[in-house]
N, C-alpha and C positions, 0 to 999 in steps of 0.2 A: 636933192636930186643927184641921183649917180650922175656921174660924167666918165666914158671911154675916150682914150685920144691913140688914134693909131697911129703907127711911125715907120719908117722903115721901104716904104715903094720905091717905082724908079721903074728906070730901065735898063735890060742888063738882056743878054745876047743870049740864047736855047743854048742850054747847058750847065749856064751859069748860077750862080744862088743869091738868094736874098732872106734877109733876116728882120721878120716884121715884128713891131711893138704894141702894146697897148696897155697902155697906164690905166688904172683903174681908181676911182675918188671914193669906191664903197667903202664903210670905216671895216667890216670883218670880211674881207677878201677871202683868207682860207676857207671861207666856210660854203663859196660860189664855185658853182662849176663854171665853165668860162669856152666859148668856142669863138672859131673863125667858121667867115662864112665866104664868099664872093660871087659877086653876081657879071656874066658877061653880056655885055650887047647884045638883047633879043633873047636872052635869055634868061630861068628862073632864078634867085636865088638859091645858092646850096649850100650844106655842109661841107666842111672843107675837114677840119679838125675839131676834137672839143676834150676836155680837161676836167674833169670830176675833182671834188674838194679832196676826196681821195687819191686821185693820181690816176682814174683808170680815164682810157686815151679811147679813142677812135678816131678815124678816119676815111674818107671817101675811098671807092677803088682806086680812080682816078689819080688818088697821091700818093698811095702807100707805099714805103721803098723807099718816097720821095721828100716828103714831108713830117716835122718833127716837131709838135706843138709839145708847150711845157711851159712854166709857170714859178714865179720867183715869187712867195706870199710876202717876207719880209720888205719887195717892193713893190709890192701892191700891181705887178705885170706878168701879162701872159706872152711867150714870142712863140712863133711859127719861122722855125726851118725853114727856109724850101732851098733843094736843091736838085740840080740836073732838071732846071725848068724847062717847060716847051711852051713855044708861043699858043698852045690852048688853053695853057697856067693863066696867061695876059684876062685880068676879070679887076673889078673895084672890089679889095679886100677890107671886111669889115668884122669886127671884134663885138660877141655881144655876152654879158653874162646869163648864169642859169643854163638848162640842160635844154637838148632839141626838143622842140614841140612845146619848151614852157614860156611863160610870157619874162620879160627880162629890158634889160638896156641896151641899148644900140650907139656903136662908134658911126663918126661922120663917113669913114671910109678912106681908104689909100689906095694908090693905082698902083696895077703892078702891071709892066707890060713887058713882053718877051719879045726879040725879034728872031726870024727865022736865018 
């Protein structure tokens, strides 16, 4: 069973940055795409960022500019940037393998939360 362990939440003041983890237990990692997602109170979950076995990137409007996902294969981890947060960033951020819309593994989740 893959296992996701994400790292890196907290709280940190609108403007500020933070630099989230997610270890991954799958044995051939380069070969997964890898995104973050976060879902806020009352609200859906969404893409946030995502990482192809190749390197090509996306992300939300809402982050671009802002956020900077990327991926270490040798250690089996994906991180997400964030900086020059705004307390609308404030969502449980969650790591999951494979590409948007494909079935895959899911992190338990980490808070991130902004204050104004």
């Amino acid at each position: 069973q893959v296992q996701l362990v994400e790292s890196g939440g907290g709280l940190v003041q609108a403007g500020g940055s933070l630099r989230l983890s997610c270890a991954a237990s799958v044995i051939i990692f380069s070969n997964y795409a890898m995104g973050w997602y976060r879902q806020a109170p009352g609200k859906q979950r969404e893409l946030v960022a995502q990482i192809t076995s190749g390197g090509t990137t996306k992300y939300a409007d809402s982050v671009k500019g802002r956020f900077t996902i990327s991926r270490d294969n040798a250690k089996r981890t994906v991180y997400l940037q964030m900086n020059s947060l705004k307390p609308e960033d404030t969502a449980v951020y969650y790591c999951k393998t494979g590409r948007e819309g494909f079935p895959g593994s899911w992190g338990q989740g980490t808070q991130v939360t902004v204050s104004s």
